[in-house]
KESEMAR-774697 format. One record per residue: residue number from 1; chain; x, y, z of N, C-alpha, C in turn. Coordinates in steps of 0.05 Angstrom, whole numbers, always signed. Layout:
<sites>
SITE    i  ch     n_x     n_y     n_z    ca_x    ca_y    ca_z     c_x     c_y     c_z
SITE  NUM   A       X       Y       Z       X       Y       Z       X       Y       Z
...
</sites>
This chain:
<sites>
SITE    i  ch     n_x     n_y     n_z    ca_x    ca_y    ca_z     c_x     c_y     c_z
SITE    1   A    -756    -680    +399    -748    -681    +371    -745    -711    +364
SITE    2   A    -761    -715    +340    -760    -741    +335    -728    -753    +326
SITE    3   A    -711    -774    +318    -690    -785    +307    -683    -773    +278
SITE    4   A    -711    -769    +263    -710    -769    +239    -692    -733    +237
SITE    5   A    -708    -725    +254    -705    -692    +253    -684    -686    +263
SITE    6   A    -667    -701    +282    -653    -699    +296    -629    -707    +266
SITE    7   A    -629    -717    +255    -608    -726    +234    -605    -701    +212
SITE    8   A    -632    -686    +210    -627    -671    +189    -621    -633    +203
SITE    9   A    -613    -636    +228    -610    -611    +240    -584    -607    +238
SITE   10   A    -586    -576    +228    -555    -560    +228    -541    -560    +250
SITE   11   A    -518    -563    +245    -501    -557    +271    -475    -546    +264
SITE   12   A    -475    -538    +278    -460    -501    +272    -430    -518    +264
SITE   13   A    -414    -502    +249    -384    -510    +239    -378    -508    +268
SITE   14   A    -349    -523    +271    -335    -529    +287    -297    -522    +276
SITE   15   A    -278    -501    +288    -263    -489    +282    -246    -522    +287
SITE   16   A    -225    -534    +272    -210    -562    +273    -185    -542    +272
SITE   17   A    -157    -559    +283    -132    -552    +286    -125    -548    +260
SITE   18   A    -131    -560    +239    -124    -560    +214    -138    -537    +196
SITE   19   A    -159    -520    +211    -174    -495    +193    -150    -474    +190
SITE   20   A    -147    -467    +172    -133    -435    +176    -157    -414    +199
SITE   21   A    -142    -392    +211    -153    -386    +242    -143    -355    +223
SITE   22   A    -169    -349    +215    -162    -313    +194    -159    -293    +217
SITE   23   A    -147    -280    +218    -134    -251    +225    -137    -237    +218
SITE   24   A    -129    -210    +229    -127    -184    +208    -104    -185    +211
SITE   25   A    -102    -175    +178     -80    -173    +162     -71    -138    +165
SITE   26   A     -54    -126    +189     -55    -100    +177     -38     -86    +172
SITE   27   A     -20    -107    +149      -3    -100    +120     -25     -97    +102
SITE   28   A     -50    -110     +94     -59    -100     +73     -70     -72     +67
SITE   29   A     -70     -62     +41     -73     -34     +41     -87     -31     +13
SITE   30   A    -103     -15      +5    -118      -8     -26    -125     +22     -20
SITE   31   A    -113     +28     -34    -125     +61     -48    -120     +65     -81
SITE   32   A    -138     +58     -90    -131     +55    -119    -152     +64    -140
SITE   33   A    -176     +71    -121    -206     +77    -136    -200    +103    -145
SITE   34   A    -217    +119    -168    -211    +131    -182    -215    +162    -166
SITE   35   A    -223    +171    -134    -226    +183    -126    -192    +193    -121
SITE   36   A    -176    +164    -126    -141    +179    -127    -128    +197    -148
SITE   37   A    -151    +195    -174    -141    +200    -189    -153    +232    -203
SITE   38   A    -163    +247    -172    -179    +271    -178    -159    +297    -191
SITE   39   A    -139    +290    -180    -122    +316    -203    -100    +316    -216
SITE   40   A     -99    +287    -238     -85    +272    -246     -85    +289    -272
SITE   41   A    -101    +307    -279    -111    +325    -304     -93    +349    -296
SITE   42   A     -97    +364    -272     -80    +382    -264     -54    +380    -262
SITE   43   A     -45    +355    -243     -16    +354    -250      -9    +345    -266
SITE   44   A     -18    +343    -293      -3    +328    -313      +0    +354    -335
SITE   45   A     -22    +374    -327     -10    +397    -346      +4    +416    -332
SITE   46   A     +15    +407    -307     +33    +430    -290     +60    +421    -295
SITE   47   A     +64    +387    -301     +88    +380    -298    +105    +377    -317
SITE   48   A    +105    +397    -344    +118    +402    -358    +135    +426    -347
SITE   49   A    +114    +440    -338    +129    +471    -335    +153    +467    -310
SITE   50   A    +157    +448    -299    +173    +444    -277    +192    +430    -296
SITE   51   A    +190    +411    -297    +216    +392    -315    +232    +399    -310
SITE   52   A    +242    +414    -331    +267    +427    -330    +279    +437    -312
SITE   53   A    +263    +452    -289    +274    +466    -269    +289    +453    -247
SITE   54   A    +273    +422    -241    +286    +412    -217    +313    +391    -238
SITE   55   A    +316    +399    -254    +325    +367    -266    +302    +332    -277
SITE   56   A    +330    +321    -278    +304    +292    -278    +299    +281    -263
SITE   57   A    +277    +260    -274    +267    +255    -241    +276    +226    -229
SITE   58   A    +280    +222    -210    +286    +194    -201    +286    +169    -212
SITE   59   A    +302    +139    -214    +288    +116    -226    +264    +119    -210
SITE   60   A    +242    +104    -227    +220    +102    -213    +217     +86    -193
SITE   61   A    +238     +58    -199    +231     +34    -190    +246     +31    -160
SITE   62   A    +266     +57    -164    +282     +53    -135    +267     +68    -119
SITE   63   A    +260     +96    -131    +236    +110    -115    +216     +93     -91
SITE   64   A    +191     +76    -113    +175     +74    -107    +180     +54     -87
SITE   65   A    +208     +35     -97    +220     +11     -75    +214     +28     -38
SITE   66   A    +234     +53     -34    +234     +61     -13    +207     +78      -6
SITE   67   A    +179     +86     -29    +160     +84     -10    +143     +73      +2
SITE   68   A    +151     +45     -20    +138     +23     -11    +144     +12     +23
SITE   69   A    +166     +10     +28    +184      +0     +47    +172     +18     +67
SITE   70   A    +182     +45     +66    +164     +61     +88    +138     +61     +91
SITE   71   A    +128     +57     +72     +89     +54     +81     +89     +28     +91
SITE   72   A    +106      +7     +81     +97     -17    +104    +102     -19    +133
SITE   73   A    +127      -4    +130    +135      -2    +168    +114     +30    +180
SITE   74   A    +101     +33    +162     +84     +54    +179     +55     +33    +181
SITE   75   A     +50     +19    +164     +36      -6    +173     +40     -19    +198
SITE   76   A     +62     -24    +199     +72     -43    +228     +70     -23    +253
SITE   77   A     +69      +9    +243     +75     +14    +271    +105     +25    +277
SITE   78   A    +131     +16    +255    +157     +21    +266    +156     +54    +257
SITE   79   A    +140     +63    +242    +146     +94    +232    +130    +107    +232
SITE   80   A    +132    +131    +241    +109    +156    +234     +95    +159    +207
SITE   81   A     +72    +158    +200     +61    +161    +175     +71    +180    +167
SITE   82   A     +72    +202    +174     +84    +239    +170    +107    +237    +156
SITE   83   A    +122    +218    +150    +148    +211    +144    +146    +216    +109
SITE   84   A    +118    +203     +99    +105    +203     +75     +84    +226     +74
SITE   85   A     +89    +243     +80     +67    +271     +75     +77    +274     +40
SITE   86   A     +98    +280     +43    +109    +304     +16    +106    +275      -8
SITE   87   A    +102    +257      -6    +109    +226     -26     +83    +221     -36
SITE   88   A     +58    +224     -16     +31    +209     -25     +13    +233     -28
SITE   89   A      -1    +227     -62     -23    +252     -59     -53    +238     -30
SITE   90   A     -57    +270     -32     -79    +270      -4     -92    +247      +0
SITE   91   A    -111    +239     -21    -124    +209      -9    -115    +187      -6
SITE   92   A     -94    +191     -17     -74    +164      -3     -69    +164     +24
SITE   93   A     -62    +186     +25     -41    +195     +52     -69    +187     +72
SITE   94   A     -77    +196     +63    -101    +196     +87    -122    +170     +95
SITE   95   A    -117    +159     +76    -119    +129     +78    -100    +110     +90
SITE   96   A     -72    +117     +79     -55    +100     +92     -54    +112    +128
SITE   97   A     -54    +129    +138     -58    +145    +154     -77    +137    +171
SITE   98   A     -98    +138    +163    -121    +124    +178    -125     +91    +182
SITE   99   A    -109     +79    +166     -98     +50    +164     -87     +41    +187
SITE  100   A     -57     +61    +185     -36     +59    +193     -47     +55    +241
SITE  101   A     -58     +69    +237     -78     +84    +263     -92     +62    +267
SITE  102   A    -101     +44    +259    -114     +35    +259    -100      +5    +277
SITE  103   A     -91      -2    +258     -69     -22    +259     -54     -28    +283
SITE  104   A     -42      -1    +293     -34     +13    +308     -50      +6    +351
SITE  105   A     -70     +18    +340     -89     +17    +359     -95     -10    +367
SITE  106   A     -99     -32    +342    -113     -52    +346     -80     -78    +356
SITE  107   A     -68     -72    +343     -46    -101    +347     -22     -89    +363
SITE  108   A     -21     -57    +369      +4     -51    +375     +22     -48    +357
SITE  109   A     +48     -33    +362     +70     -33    +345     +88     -60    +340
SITE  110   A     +95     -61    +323    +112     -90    +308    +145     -85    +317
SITE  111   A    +150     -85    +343    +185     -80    +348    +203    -102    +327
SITE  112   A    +217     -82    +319    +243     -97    +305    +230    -109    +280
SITE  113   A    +209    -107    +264    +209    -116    +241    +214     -92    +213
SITE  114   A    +222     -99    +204    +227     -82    +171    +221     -95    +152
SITE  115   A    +221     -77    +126    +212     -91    +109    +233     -92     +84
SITE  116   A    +243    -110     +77    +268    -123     +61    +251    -119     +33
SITE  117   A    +269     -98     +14    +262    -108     -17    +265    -131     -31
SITE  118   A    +255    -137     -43    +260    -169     -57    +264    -161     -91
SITE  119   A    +247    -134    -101    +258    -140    -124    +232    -106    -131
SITE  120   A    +238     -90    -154    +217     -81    -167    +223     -69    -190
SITE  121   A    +204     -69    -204    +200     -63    -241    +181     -46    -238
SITE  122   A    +193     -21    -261    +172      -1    -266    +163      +5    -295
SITE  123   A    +146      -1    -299    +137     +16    -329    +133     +34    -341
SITE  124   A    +141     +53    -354    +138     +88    -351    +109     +82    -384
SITE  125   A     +83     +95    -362     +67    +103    -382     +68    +115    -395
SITE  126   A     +80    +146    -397     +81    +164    -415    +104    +181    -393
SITE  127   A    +122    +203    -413    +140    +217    -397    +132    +221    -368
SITE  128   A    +108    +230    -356    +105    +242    -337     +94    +225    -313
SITE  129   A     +85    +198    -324     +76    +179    -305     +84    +149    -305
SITE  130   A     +86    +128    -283     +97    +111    -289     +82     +96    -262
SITE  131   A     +84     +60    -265     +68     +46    -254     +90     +23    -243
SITE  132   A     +93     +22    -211    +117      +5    -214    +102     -26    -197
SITE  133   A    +113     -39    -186    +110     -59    -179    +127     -78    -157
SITE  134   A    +128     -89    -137    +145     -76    -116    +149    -106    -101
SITE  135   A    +158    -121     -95    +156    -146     -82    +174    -142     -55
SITE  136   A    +165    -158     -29    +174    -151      +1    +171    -167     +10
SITE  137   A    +193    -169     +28    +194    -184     +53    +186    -174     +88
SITE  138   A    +161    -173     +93    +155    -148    +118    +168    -164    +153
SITE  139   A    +177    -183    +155    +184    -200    +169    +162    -224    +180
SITE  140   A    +142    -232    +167    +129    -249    +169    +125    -259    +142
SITE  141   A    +114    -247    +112    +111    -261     +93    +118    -242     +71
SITE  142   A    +117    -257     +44    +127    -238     +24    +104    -230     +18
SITE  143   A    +103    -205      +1     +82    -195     -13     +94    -169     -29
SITE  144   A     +65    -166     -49     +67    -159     -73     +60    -125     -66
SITE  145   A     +67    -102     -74     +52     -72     -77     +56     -64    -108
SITE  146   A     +30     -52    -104     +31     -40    -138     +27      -6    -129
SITE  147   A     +48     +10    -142     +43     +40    -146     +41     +57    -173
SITE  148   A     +25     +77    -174     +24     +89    -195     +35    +119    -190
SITE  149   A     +55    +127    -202     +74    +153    -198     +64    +169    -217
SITE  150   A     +63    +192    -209     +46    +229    -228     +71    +245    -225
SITE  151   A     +95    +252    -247    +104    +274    -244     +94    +296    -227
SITE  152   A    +100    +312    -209     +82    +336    -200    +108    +351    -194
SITE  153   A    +105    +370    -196    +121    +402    -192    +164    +385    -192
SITE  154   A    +164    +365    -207    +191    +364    -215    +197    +341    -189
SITE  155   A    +172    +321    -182    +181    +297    -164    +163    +277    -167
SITE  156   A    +161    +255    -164    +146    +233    -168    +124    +240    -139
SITE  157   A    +103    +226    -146     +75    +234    -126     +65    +202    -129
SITE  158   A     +53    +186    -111     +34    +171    -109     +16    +174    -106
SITE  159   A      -1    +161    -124     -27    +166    -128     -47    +146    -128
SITE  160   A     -40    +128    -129     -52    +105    -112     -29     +73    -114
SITE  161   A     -44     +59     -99     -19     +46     -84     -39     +23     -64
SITE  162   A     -26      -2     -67     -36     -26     -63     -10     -42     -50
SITE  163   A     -29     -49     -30      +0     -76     -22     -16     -98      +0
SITE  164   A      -9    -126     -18     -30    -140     -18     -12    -167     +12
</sites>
């Protein structure tokens, strides 16, 4: 190889002490595509007829605080996903679930970490649904979850759910 050629040849990146060194991240989570939102039509015309029966329904924002908290430590590994059966509609569940397994399998369980609330606000879309917003401390960094809550049979339901 001549000098010339030799100057203009690629050479592969080189990882420096100073690169960030990416990971999997397996706190992050998305179920939020509109396949969550397949019977958002059904329970929204069922959950009048309940109302009344169970009472009212929870703040949203404390709600969604503690399912947020539990879907992250089923992230880490400290909790059984099963814990959240009756809380997340099906493709959530089954996402976070298959996540959770995942995570699980690949890094091991996270001993002794939890996940500390830092703060959350909910917005109620209309009587029967409401969108909260969730900030955490998981014992390595803070981060943000967004949930969207469906009245269903007289209890708040997740229906999709992000935590970034």
């Amino acid at each position: 190889m001549s000098a010339l050629a030799a100057d203009y040849a690629v050479q592969p990146e080189r990882q420096t002490a100073l690169d960030p060194i990416r990971t999997w991240d397996p706190v992050t989570f998305r179920m939020s595509e509109p396949t969550a939102q397949r019977g958002a039509a059904e329970r929204r015309a069922e959950a009048p007829s309940w109302k009344g029966e169970t009472g009212p329904l929870p703040d949203p924002a404390q709600w969604a605080a503690a399912v947020v908290r539990t879907s992250v430590e089923c992230l880490l590994g400290v909790r059984p996903v099963q814990q959240l059966t009756r809380w997340l509609d099906e493709p959530v569940y089954a996402a976070l679930s298959r996540r959770a397994g995942l995570a699980v399998r690949v890094l091991g369980v996270a001993r002794g970490r939890q996940a500390h609330i830092r703060s959350s606000h909910a917005q109620r879309i209309d009587e029967h649904t409401a969108e909260v917003v969730v900030t955490l401390h998981d014992g390595k960094r803070c981060r943000a979850a967004a949930l969207r809550l469906e009245c269903y049979h007289g209890r708040w339901l997740v229906t999709a759910l992000e935590i970034g």
